[in-house]
Structure formats: structure tokens, C-alpha cells
C-alpha positions as CSV (number, residue, x, y, z in Angstrom):
1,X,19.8,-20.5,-35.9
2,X,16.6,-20.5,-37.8
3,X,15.7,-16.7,-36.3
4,X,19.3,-15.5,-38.0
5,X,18.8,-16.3,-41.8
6,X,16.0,-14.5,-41.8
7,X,17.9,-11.6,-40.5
8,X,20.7,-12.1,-42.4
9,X,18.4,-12.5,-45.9
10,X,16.4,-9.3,-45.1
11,X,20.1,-7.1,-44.2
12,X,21.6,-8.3,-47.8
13,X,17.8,-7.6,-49.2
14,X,18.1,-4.3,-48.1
15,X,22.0,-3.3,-49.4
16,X,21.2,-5.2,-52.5
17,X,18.1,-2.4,-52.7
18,X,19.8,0.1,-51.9
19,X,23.2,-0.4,-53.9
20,X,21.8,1.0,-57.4
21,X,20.4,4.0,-55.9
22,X,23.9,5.2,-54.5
23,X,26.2,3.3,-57.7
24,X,24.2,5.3,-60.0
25,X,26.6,8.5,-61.3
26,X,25.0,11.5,-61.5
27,X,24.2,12.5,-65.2
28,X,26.5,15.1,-65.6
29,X,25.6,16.1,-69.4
30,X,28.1,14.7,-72.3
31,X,32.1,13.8,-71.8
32,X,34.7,15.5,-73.0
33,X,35.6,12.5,-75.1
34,X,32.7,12.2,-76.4
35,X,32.4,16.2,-78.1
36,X,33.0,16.4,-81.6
37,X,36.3,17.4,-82.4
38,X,35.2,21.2,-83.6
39,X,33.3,21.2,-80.0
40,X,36.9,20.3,-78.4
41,X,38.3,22.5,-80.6
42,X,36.5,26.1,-79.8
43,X,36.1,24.8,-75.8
44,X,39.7,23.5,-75.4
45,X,40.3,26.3,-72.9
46,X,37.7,24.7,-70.3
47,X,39.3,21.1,-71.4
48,X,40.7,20.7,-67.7
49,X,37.2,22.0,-66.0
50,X,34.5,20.0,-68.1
51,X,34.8,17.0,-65.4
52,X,34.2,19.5,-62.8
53,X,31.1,21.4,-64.6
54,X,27.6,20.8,-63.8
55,X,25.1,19.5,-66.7
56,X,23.4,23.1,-66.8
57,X,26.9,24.4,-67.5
58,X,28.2,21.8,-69.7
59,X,25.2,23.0,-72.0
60,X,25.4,26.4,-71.8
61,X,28.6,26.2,-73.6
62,X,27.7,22.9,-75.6
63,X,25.5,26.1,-76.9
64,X,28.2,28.7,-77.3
65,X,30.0,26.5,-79.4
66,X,27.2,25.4,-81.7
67,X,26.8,29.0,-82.2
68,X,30.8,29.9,-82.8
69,X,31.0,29.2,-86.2
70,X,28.6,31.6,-86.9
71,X,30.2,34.6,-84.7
72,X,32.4,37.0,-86.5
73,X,36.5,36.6,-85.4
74,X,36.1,39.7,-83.6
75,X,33.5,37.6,-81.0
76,X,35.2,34.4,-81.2
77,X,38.4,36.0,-80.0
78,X,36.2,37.3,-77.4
79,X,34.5,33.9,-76.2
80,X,38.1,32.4,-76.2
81,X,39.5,35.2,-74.1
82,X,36.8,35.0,-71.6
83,X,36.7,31.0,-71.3
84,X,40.7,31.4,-71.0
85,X,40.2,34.0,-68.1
86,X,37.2,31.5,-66.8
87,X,39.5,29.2,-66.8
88,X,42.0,30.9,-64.9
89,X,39.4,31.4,-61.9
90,X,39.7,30.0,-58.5
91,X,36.0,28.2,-57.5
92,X,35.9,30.6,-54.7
93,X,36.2,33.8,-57.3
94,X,34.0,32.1,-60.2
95,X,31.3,32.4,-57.1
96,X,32.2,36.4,-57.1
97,X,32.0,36.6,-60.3
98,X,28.3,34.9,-60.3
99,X,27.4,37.1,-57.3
100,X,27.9,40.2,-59.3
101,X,26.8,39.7,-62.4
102,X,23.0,38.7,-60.0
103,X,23.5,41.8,-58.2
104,X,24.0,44.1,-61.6
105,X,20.5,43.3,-62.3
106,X,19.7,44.5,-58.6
107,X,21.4,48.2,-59.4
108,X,19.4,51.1,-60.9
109,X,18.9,51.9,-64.2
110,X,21.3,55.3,-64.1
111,X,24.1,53.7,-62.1
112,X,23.9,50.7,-64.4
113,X,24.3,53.5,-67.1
114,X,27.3,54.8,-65.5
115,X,28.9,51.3,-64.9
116,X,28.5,50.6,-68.4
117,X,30.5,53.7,-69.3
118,X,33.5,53.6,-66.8
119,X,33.5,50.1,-68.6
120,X,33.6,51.0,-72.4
121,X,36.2,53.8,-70.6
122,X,38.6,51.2,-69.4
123,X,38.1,48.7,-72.3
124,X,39.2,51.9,-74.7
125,X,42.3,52.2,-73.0
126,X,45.9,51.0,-74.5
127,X,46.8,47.8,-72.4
128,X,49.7,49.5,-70.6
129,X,47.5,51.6,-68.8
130,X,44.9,48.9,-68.2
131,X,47.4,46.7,-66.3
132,X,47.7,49.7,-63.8
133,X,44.5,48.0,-62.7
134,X,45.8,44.6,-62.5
135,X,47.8,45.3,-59.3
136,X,46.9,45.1,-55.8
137,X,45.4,47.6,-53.7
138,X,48.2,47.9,-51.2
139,X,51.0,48.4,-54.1
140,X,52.6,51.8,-54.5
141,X,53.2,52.9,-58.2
142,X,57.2,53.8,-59.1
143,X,56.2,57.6,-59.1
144,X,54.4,57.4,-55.6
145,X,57.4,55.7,-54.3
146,X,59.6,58.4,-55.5
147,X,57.5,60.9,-54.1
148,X,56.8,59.4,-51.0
149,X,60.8,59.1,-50.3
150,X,61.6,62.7,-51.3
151,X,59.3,64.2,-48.8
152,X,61.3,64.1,-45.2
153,X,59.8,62.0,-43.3
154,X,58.7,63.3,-39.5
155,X,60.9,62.5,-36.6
156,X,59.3,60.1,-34.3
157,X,59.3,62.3,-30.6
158,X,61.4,60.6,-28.0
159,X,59.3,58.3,-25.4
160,X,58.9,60.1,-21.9
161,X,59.9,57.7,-19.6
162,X,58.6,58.9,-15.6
163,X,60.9,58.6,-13.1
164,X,60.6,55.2,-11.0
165,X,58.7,56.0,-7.6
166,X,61.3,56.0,-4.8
């Protein structure tokens, strides 16, 4: 009996140790509750994410939204727009979205030229013509559809079947 307390002392020793070490939260940067209300205000898009953000992240745009005020309305629309679209994003395509903008630095110089251009190309266009982009790969506009099912299409040739051996 006397060999057990020992055992037993040194087991709840060792959770007691241990306990703090697993209890203690991650410092994940500031709560939402506890931003300012102009903070809330100018990051209310990522409202629903901010539990879910690392610290790193949580200061980056603790940072974009000291420097708001100070952004024209043209930029502000902007940084709402994008943290609305942000937002929007599944984990697995935020991820995409990360991988890309690392592998842009990667491309050179004269392609990243080029990209920049087809860029400030689609971003001139009216929005009509910018959703044509928005659709899936596989989808068909109205006008190729129309033009698809005017053309005949070719008779499939009948199977030749051999004759069963006799």
C-alpha cells in the first residue's frame, strides 16, 4: 500500500505539470470584440473569419484598417471588395490564391509584363463582358449553342455485327 501513493502522487504530479502547458490558448492576436468600433466597421466583411485567422493575419489587416482612413474612396471601395470576395473563399481556394500570388514573383520579368496587361485589359472591360469569364470552362455560350445545333450533326455508321460461327 505504501509503494502505491507514491505512484499515485508522482502520476497527478505529472498531469498537474503538464495541464497548463496544453490549457493554455494559443495567442491568436486581438478579438473581434475587442476592435474598436471604426476597426469593426472597415473589416466587417471578415467579421465571420476573424476567429478562424492566424495572429500574422489578424495584423496584417489590424494594419489595413489603421491605414483606411487615410485611402482615397476609390481604394477603400477597393479593400472592401477584395475582403468581401476573401471572404467569399473556400480555405482550399484562399490556398490557390496564396500559391499564385508566390509563384508571380517566380515568373519573368516580360511575361509578368504581359500578365499585368491582359489584367488592366480585363479590368477595363464593361461588367457584362467580364462575367463571360465567370462561367465554367465546360459551359457553351447561347451563340455556340445555336451554332453547334444548326450544323447537321454526322450520322453514327451502323455496328457490324459478324455472323455467329456455326
Amino acid at each position: 500500500m505504501h509503494g502505491l501513493a507514491p505512484m499515485i502522487a508522482l502520476v497527478l504530479l505529472t498531469a498537474l505539470a503538464a495541464a497548463p502547458l496544453d490549457a493554455a490558448p494559443k495567442d491568436k492576436g486581438p478579438q473581434w470584440a475587442s476592435l474598436t468600433a471604426d476597426q469593426q466597421q472597415v473589416l466587417a466583411p471578415l467579421a465571420g473569419e476573424w476567429g478562424k485567422l492566424s495572429r500574422e493575419q489578424r495584423v496584417k489587416w489590424l494594419g489595413i484598417a489603421k491605414r483606411y482612413p487615410a485611402m482615397k474612396p476609390e481604394s477603400q471601395k477597393r479593400v472592401q471588395t477584395r475582403m468581401q470576395n476573401w471572404a467569399k473563399l473556400t480555405p482550399q481556394q484562399r490556398g490557390q490564391a496564396r500559391e499564385q500570388y508566390r509563384n508571380i514573383g517566380k515568373i519573368a520579368p516580360d511575361r509578368r509584363e504581359q500578365l499585368r496587361r491582359q489584367w488592366a485589359e480585363y479590368q477595363s472591360l464593361p461588367p457584362h463582358e467580364k462575367r463571360m469569364f465567370d462561367v465554367p470552362p465546360s459551359y457553351l455560350p447561347p451563340a455556340e449553342r445555336r451554332q453547334r445545333a444548326a450544323t447537321p450533326k454526322k450520322k453514327p455508321r451502323p455496328a457490324y455485327v459478324l455472323p455467329a460461327p456455326l
